[in-house]
Each structure stands twice: as structure tokens, then as C-alpha cells.
N, C-alpha and C positions, 0 to 999 in steps of 0.2 A: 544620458539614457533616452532623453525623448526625440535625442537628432535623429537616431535610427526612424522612428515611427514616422517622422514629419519628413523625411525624404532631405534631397538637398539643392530643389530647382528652386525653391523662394530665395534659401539661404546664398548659394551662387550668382543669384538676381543682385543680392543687397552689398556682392562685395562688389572694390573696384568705387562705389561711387563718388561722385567728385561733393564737398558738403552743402552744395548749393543744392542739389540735385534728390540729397536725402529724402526730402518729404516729397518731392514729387512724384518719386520712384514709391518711395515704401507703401505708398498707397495702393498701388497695383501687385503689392505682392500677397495684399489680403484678397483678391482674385482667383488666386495662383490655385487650383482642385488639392494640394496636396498640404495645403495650410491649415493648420488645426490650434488648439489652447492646451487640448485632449487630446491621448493618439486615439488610435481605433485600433492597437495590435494584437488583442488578446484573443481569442475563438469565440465563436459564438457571434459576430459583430459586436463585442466588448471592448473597454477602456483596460489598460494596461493600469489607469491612474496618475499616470507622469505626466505632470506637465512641462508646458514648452517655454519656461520661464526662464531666465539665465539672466543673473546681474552684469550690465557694461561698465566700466573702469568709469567711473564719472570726477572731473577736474575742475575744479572754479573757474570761472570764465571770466572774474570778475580782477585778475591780476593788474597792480599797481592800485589798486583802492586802499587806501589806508584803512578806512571803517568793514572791511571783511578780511577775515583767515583766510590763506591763500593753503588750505590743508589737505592734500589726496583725498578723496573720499572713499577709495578704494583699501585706504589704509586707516582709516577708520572704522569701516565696515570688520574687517580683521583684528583690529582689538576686541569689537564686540563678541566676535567668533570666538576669541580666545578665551574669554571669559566664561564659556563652557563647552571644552573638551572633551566633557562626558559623553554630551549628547552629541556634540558630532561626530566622538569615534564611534560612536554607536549609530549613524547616518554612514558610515562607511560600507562596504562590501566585506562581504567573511571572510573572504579570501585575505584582502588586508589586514584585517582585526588579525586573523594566525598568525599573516606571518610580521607583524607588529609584534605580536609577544614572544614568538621565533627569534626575535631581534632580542628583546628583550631577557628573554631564558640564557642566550648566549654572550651576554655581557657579563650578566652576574655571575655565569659559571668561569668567565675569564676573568673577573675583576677580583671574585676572592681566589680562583687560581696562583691568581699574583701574590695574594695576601700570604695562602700557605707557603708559595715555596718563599717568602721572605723569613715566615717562619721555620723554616724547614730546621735548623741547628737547636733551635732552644725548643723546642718540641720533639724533637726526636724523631721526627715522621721517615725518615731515610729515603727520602723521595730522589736520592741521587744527581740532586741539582737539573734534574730533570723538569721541562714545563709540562709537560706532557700528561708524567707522574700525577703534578699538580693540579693538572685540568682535573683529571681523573677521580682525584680525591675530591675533589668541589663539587663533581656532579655526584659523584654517593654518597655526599653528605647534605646534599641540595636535595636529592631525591628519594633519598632513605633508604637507598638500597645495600647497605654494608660495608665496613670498612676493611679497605687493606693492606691496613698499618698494622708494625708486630707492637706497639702500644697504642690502645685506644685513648688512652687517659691521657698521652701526647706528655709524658714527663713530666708532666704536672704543672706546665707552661702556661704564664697566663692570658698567650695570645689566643690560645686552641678554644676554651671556652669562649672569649669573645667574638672570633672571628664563629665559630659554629651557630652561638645564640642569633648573632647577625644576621646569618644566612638563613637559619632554618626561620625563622620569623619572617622576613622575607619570601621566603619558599610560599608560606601561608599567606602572605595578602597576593602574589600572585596567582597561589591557583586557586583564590575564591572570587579574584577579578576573571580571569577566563571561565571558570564552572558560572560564574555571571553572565561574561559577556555571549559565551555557548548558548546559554539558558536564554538570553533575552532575543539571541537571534531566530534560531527553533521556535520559542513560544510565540514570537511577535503574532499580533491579530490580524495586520495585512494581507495576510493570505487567505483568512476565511473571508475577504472582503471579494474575492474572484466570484465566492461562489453568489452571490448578489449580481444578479444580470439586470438587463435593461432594454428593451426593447429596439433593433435598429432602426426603425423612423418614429419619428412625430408627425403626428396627424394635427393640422386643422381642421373643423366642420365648424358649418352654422348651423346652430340650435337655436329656436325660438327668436331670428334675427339679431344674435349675438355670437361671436367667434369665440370659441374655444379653443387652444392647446391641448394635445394630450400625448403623454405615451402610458410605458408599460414597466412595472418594477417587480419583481420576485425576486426570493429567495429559495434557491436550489436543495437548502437541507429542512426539508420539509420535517424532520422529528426534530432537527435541535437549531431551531429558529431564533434568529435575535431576540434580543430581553430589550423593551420598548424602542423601539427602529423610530425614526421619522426623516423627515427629507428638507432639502431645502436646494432652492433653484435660485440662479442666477443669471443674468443676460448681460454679455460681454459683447460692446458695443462697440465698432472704431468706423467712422466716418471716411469718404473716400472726399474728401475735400482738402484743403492745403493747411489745414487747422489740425486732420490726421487727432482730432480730439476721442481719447477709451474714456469710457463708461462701464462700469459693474454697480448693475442696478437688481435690487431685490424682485422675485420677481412672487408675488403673493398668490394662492393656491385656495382654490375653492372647493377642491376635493382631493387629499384630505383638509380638512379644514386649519390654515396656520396658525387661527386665531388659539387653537388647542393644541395647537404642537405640532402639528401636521403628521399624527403617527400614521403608521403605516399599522397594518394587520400581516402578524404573522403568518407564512407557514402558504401563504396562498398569492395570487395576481392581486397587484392594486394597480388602479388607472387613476393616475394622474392626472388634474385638472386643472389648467389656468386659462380664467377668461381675458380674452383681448379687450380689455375697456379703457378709456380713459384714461387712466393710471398706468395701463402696461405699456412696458418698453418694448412691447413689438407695434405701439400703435404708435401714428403722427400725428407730435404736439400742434396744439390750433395755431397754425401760423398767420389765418385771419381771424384772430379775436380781435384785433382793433376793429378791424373793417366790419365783424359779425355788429359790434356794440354799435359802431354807426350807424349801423342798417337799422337795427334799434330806434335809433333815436329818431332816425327820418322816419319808417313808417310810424313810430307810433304820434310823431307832431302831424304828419300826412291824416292821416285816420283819427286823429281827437283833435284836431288844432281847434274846435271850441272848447273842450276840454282843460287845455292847457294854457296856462300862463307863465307869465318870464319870469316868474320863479320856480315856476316847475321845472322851466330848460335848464336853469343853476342847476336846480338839484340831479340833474339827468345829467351835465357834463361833471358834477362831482361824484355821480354814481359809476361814470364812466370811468374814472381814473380807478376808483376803488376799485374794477372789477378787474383790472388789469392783476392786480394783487391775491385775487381770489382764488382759492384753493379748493372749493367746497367742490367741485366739477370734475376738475382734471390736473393731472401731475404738474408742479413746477417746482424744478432747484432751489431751496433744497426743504421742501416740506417732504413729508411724510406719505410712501405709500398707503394706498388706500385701497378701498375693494366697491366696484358699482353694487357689488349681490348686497350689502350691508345696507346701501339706502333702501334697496328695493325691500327691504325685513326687517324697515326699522329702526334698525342699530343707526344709523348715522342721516344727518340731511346730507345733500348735493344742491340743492339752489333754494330761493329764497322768493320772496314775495318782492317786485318792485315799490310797492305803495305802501305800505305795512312793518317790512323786513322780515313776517315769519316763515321760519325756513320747513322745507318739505324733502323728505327722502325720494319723491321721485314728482316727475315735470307733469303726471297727470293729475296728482293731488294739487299740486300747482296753480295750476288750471282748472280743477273742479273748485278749490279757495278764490281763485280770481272773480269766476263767473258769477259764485253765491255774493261775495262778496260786493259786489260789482250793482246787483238787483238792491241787497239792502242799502247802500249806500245811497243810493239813488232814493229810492224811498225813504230815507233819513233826512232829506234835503243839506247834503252834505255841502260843499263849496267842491267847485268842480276838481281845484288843482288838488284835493285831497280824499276825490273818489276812485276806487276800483274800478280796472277797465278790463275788459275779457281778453285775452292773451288767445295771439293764433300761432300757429308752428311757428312762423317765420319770426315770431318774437318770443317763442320760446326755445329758438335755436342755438341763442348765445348767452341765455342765463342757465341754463339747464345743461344735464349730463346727457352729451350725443353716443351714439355705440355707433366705432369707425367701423364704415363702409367698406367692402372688402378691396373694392379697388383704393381706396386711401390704404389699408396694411398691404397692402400688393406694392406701391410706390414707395412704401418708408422702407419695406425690406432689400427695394433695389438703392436704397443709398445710404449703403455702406455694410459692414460684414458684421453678422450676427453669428451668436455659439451661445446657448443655452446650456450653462454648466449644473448639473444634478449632483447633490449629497447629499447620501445617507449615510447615516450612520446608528450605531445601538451597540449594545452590550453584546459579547459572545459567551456562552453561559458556559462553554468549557474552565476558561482560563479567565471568566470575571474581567477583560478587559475591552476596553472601547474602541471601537473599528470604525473607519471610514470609507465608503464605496463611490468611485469617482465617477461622470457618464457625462457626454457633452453632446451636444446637438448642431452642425454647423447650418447654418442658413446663408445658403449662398444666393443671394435674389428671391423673386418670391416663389421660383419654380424649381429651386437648385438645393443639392445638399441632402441633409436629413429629414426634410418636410415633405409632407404629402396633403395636398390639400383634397376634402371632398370625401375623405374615406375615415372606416375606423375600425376599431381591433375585430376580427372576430373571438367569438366566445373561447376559452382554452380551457376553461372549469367546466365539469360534467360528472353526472350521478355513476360509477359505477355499477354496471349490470351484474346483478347478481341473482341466485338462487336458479332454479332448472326449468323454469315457464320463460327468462329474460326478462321479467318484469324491472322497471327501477323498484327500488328499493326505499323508502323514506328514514328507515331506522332498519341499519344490519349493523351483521356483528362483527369484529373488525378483522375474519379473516376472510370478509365475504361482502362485497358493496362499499360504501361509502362514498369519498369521490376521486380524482383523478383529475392531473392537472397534464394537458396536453400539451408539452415545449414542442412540438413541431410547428405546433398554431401559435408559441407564445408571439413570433414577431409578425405573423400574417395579418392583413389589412383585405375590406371590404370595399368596394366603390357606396356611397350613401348619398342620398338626398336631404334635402335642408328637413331639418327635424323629426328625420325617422331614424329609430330606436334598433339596432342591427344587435341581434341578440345573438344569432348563430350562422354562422359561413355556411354556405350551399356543400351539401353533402355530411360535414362534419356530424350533424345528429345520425349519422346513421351507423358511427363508426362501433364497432361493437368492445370496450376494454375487459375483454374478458370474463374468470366467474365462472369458476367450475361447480 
């Protein structure tokens, strides 16, 4: 299903190759404009939901080793499948499912066909050695439509009871498997999941010298809106290197907030939020923290070498290794996403005091502790190698949490192919079942794809005009004002400046919604 949406010029690239050739090729196929995770087929600039997934026939490589099974794995994967039938014939197409049980209806009406006419003498049925007769009688007795036998009681034979009890109990676990499998196909929740859209670009903007991510999620049935929705985002990563290494990394949301679930608000727009910090996988990991911690070390022996003594440099190249380890800053394999807004509120530190160890939720508390700390010490008549020293940017650049520079996310996003995959999901309050809404974002370089950088939504929510002056309205009644959500604007975007607040797109206030 998803060949159709993803075209077939990557997939034509990838045949033919020789297996040397594999990774060097595959790498340029994530290039390719028509390459997706997610299609894009649906209206609206929507996700159909299918993904671009397909298992390959996978073989041991490892043949003549005595200490490995040398066992298909493609025939392994197949028993597990087998193990529930349920759910895969119910992963099939309807069309299938019918005429599965089409197969099915026509077996049993030939198998006990056979059965009657073997009885046909000691039953009396006079079906004239006819199969035909016999079919005939299996389906009016299969389907309870009447018999047309000149004895129903079948001579009092006692195949005719068995073979009928047979059937007709049969008859009923097949049609309460199909009035099932009907039922389950109809009612499935996949389809109210179309009416969940999603905005067709993502925007970045700097706010307050910090990158944000954002788009846009509604739900179209504004009266009967999912029963608790919330969302969660993903970054699907694959390198353009010969290492060809994927990644699906969480990707953690500041509004709505994940730490609560990251619900979503019914019935209306929500703007989605992920800061680019430290932690996100749209930002590049410190590839000179070694070099950062040296810098360290040299200016701060340059600027206090009366200060310091040679066991203070022990403790600086033991401090050095420790911080290669250190997590409290920035993401590494495989500790635990984090969020920068958390130290900035409190909830968690990000660096730590050199001389002390106590840690701070952000580098200027830091630094207001170094400084204080630094005056009393001094006035303590401490011993030098164990006084506070005042910390300046360049030495609080590699203990502390940096916010990447937009030319730093502009270079990580050119090496290699990003897709920001979106799920919601929530209850559907019709039929009490849980639904999933699929949406992907491709990042083709840092100017390519689905991103826009520099801009952001205009307003789409707005007061209904009502009553006979035009006034808005703050409380009307509800066949008169209220509000109004404008999907023409749902996917428009505004050009914006570093930390201005774009509340409504040029002209849109003026639009009049009606209000007789």
C-alpha cells in the first residue's frame, strides 16, 4: 500500500545493485524528493498513515559455524505470524475476508452434499443419485430455507440427524464469525483518524535565542472530539555516511507539556512545541567536548597559575575524564531524554560547580555561586588550591548547557535525512475505541522538505461576529457568536522576526464570519 504513495524512482535506484555497492548507493537514495517513512497521499496535505516499512527475507550469514543455527529467519518470522490468524485475517482487505468465507460457505455446502447423497437409500431423501439434488439439499438445510424432501424425518435414519446437527451448528459459528468480521471491519476507528489533520509545514523560529519546532494539530469534528487525545513525536534519523546508521529518537515537547501526558485540547488548534536544545535530535552532539574541557584547563592554569597547585591539575585531568561521562548538559547513548526548560524551572540541574560539586539548573546561577563564592573564600583565608574562582563564558562553555546556534542545526540537518514522525491518538466516543493519527515531517537539508524556517502559523481561532451593531461578542448564545475556526488559515504561515509574537496574518481580522 505505501509503494504507490512513495513512487518507484528510489526503489528502481536500489535494484540491480552489486552487494558491495549496497551502502554506498542506499545512502543517496534518502536524497531522492520522493522518499518518505510516511506517505503524504491523503487531501488536505495529509498522511494516508501507511508506512514505508516492508520486512527483507533475512539469512544467517554465519553458515558452517557449529555454535549458530543456520535457520531462515524469514521462516521464523512465519510461525510467529501463524500463531495469530485472527488478527492477521482481520489485517487483510474486505474484499479477501468475503471471498475467504465465499470459499469457505462452498466447501461446507459440498462436503455435507457428499455426506447426503451417501445417505440418500437409508434416509429416503429420493435425491435420484443426483449431486446436484444434493448440493441443493445442504444449502436449505445450511441456510434454513426449507426442505424438498417428500419426508422431512428422513425415514428415521440415523445419519439425517447427525449430518443436519453437524451443519446447522456450523451454519452458526460461521455467520457469527462473518456478522464479526463485517462488524469489525465497518466499525474499525481508523477512519475517524482521517479526520485528525495536521498541518503541511513545520516551522522553526528563534524565540528569546532559543530554536523552537512547531506545527499545527486539529480535529475536524469539532462536536464529537476525541475522549483524552495526546501526541507524541519522533525523529527518524539515517546518516549519509557508509555506516548508513537509523536512529528513532524521542523527541520531548514543551507544549503540550510530555511531562503530563502531552494532551492535546479538544475540539480546537493546538500548536505544538519542541525546543531545539541540547537533548534534541535536531541539534549536533558536542563533537569538541574533549577540545572544549582542554580549553578549560589551559585558560583556567593561564589566569590562576598562582592559584593552583599540582594537585589541583590531578584533580582537573580527573575531572576531565568524568565529564566526558556527564550527562547533566547534553544527550548521550543511551541515557535518558531531557528537557533545557526543566533546569531553567527548577526541576532539574544541567552543570555543577568546579570547586564545590553543587550543581545549578542554569550557567548563570552558576556563576552568580562562583563569584559569591569566590569573595568569601578569599576572606576565609582558605588555601588557594581549595578556593572559588570567578568563571567567564569561555569557561563556562564546556561545563554548562549551550543552546545550538542556528548555523550548528543548519549543518546537522545537512548530514543526513530527518522525518519527524507525529502520533496521536485518543478515544473515539462513538464506538469507545482507540484510534491512531499518523503525520511525518521530511527534513530534507536545513532548507528542504517540510520546514520552514523564520515563520509561524497565523491565527485560525477567532470571535464570531455576532448580534446587529458587529460587535464581538464575549458571551452569546449558541445560535449566535461564539467562535469559529478558520481551515483555510489552518496550514498558512507568516514571515517573523526573532521573538515577535505573530498573533494574526495581515487582513485575516478583518474577515467578517457571519451573524445574522
Amino acid at each position: 500500500g505505501a509503494s504507490a504513495g512513495l513512487g518507484a524512482s528510489y526503489k528502481s535506484l536500489a535494484r540491480g545493485m552489486k552487494k558491495s555497492e549496497v551502502k554506498v548507493r542506499r545512502a543517496s537514495l534518502w536524497r531522492l524528493p520522493d522518499f518518505r517513512i510516511l506517505d503524504r497521499d491523503a487531501p488536505f496535505f495529509q498522511s494516508t498513515g501507511t508506512w514505508a516499512i516492508s520486512r527483507v527475507k533475512a539469512i544467517s550469514e554465519s553458515k558452517g559455524r557449529k555454535d549458530v543455527d543456520d535457520t531462515d529467519a524469514t521462516s521464523e518470522i512465519r510461525r510467529l505470524l501463524a500463531q495469530d490468524l485472527y488478527h492477521l485475517f482481520l489485517d487483510c482487505s474486505f474484499r479477501w475476508q468475503l471471498l475467504a468465507f465465499l470459499l469457505v460457505y462452498m466447501l461446507s455446502f459440498s462436503f455435507f452434499a457428499v455426506l447426503f447423497f451417501l445417505a440418500e437409500e437409508p434416509c429416503g431423501l429420493k435425491l435420484q443419485y443426483s449431486f446436484v439434488r444434493a448440493y441443493m439439499l445442504s444449502v436449505e438445510t445450511m441456510m434454513t430455507i426449507g426442505y424438498g424432501v417428500s419426508d422431512p424425518y428422513m425415514n428415521g435414519c440415523w445419519q439425517g440427524p447427525v449430518i443436519i446437527t453437524i451443519q446447522s451448528l456450523l451454519n452458526l459459528l460461521l455467520s457469527a464469525c462473518l456478522i464479526g468480521i463485517i462488524f469489525q471491519t465497518l466499525a474499525t476507528p481508523q477512519s475517524r483518524a482521517n479526520t485528525i489533520v495536521f498541518s503541511d509545514k513545520a516551522v522553526i523560529r528563534c524565540i528569546d535565542g532559543a530554536h523552537y519546532l512547531m506545527f499545527r494539530v486539529a480535529d475536524l469534528r469539532f462536536s464529537s472530539a476525541l475522549i483524552e487525545p495526546h501526541i507524541r513525536v519522533y525523529c527518524c534519523h539515517m546518516s549519509h555516511d557508509r555506516t548508513m546508521k537509523f536512529e528513532m529518537t524521542p523527541m520531548r515537547l514543551q507544549s503540550p507539556d510530555d511531562e503530563l501526558g502531552a494532551p492535546l485540547a479538544p475540539s480546537l488548534p493546538n500548536l505544538i512545541v519542541h525546543r531545539i536544545d541540547a537533548w534534541s535530535p535536531l541539534a549536533p552532539k558536542s563533537g569538541g567536548e574533549q577540545r572544549s574541557i582542554g580549553r578549560l584547563s589551559q585558560i583556567s592554569e593561564a589566569s590562576r597559575q598562582s592559584l593552583r597547585s599540582e594537585a589541583s591539575a590531578e584533580w582537573g585531568a580527573g575531572y576531565k575524564v568524568r565529564r566526558e561521562k556527564d550527562h547533566m548538559r547534553e544527550y548521550a547513548w543511551p541515557s535518558t531524554q531531557q528537557r533545557q526548560v526543566n533546569c531553567e524551572t527548577g526541576s532539574r540541574n544541567c552543570c555543577y560547580c568546579p570547586t564545590c560539586g553543587e550543581a545549578f539548573g542554569t550557567a548563570a546561577l552558576l556563576k552568580l555561586h562562583c563569584k559569591y563564592a569566590a569573595h568569601n573564600d578569599k576572606a576565609s583565608g582558605l588555601p588557594a588550591e581549595a578556593c572559588h574562582f570567578e568563571l567567564t563564558e569561555d569557561d563556562l562553555r564546556p561545563i554548562s548547557h549551550n543552546e545550538p546556534a542556528r548555523e550548528d542545526i543548519e549543518s546537522h540537518l545537512e548530514q543526513g535525512y530527518f522525518e519527524i514522525v507525529v502520533l496521536v491518538e485518543g478515544v473515539e466516543p462513538t464506538t469507545a475505541a482507540t484510534l491512531q493519527a499518523r503525520h511525518s515531517y521530511a527534513i530534507r537539508g536545513s532548507h528542504g522538505g517540510d520546514i520552514e524556517w523564520d515563520r509561524a502559523f497565523v491565527e485560525c481561532v477567532r470571535c464570531k461576529r455576532g448580534g446587529t451593531d458587529g460587535s464581538f461578542k464575549g458571551v452569546a448564545p449558541r445560535h449566535n457568536g461564539g467562535l469559529v475556526v478558520d481551515i483555510g488559515c489552518f496550514h498558512k504561515t507568516a514571515p517573523v522576526e526573532d521573538g515577535m509574537d505573530l498573533r494574526v496574518a495581515p487582513g485575516f481580522a478583518h474577515k467578517n464570519y457571519g451573524g445574522s
